[in-house]
C-alpha positions as CSV (number, residue, x, y, z in Angstrom):
1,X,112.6,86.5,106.9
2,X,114.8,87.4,103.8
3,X,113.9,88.3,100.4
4,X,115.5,88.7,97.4
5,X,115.0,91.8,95.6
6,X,114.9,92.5,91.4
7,X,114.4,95.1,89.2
8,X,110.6,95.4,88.6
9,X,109.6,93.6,92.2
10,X,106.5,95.4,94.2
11,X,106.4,95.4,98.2
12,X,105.8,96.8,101.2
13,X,108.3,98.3,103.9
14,X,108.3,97.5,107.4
15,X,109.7,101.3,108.4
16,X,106.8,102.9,106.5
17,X,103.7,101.3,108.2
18,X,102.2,104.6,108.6
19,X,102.6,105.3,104.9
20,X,101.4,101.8,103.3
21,X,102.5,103.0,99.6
22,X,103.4,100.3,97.5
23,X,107.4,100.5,96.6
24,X,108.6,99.3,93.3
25,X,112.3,98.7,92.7
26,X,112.8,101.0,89.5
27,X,116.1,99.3,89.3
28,X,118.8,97.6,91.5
29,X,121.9,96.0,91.1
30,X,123.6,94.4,94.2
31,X,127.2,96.4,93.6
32,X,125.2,99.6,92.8
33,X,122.6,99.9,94.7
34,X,118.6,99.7,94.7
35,X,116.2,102.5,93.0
36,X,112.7,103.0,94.8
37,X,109.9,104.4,94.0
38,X,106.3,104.9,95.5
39,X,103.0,105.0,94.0
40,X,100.1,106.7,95.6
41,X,96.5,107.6,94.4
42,X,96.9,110.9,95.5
43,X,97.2,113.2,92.1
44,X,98.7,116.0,93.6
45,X,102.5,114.8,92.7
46,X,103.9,114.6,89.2
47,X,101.7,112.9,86.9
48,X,105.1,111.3,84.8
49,X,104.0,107.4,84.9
50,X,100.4,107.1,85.5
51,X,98.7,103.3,86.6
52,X,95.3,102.5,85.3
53,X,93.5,99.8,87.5
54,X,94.4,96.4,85.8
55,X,97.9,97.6,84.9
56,X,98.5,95.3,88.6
57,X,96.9,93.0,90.6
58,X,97.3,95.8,93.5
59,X,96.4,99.0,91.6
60,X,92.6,99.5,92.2
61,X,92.0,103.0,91.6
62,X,94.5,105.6,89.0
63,X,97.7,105.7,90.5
64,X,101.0,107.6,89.5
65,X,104.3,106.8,90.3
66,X,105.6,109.6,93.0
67,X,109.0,110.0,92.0
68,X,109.4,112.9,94.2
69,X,109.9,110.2,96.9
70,X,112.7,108.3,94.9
71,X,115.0,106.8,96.8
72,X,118.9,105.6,96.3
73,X,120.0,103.6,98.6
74,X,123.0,102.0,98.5
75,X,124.3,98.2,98.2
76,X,124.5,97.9,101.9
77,X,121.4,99.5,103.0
78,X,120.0,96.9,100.0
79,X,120.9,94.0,102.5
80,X,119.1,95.7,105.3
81,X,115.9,96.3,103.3
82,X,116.1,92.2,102.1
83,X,117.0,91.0,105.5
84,X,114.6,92.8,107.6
85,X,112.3,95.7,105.8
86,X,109.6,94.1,103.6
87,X,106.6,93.0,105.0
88,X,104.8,91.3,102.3
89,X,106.0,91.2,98.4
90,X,103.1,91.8,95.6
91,X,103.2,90.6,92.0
92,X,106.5,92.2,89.8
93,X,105.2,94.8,87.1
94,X,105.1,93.4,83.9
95,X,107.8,94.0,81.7
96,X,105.7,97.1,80.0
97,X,104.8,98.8,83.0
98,X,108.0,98.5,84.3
99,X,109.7,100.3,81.0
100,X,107.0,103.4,82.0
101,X,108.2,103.2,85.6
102,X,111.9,103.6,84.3
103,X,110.9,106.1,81.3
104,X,109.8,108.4,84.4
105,X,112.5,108.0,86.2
106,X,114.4,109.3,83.0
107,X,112.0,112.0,82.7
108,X,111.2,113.2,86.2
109,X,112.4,117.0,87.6
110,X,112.8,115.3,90.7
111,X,115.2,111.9,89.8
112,X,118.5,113.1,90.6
113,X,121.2,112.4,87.7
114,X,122.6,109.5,89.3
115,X,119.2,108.1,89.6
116,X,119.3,108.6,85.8
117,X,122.5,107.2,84.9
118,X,121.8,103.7,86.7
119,X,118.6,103.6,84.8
120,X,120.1,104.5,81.4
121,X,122.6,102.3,81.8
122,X,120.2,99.5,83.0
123,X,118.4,100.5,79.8
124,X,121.2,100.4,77.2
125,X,120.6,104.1,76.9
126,X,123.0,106.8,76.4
127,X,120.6,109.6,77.2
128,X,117.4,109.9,78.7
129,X,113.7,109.9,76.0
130,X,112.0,113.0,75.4
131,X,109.2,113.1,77.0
C-alpha cells in the first residue's frame, strides 16, 4: 500500500515495530527530502516542544517531541518510506502544533544545520527564533 506524505502528517513505521513512537514529518519536500521526528512520553530527552493530551487525537499522556532522534532522509529513501514503511497514518497536527514542532526543530542542540535550513526556508525564515 502507498501513501502520500506532507508536512505536518503523523504515522507509524513498519521498520520500528519494536519502538511504536509516533513519527511526524517536521517537513518534506519531494526534491529535498523528508524531516522526522518522534515523540515519546518518556521526559528524559529535551523538553523543546512539549504535547499536552488533546493537542492530538493520539497524544494521551505529556509528550515531547524527541528531536534527538531527527531524521533526514533523502528524496529517494522518501519513496521507500511511502511505498512500503508506514503502517497506519493518524490525524495531521494542526497547523499550531505543527509551527511548535518546527520552532524546535529551529531551536534544538541536536537538529543539525541542514535540518534547520529546510525548515527556515519552509518557514519563510532567514534565521532560526530565540528560544
Amino acid at each position: 500500500m502507498s501513501h502520500s506524505i506532507a508536512t505536518g502528517d503523523t504515522f507509524h513505521l513498519k521498520a520500528a515495530v519494536t519502538n511504536p513512537h509516533l513519527y511526524v514529518a517536521a517537513y518534506h519536500d519531494p526534491l529535498k527530502g523528508l524531516l522526522l521526528v518522534n515523540m515519546t512520553s518518556d521526559m528524559k530527552y529535551e523538553a523543546t516542544c512539549i504535547l499536552n493530551p488533546g493537542e492530538h487525537p493520539f497524544v494521551k499522556v505529556r509528550t515531547l517531541i524527541a528531536y534527538e532522534h531527527a531524521r533526514l532522509y533523502t528524496a529517494y529513501d522518501c519513496q521507500q518510506i511511502e511505498a512500503q514503511g508506514i503502517t497506519q497514518k493518524h490525524a495531521p497536527l494542526a497547523p499550531e502544533v505543527l509551527r511548535r514542532v518546527q520552532d524546535g526543530v529551529l531551536n534544538s542542540r541536536f537538529t543539525d544545520r541542514r535540518m534547520k535550513a529546510l525548515v527556515q526556508e519552509a518557514l519563510g525564515q532567514s534565521k532560526p527564533p530565540k528560544s
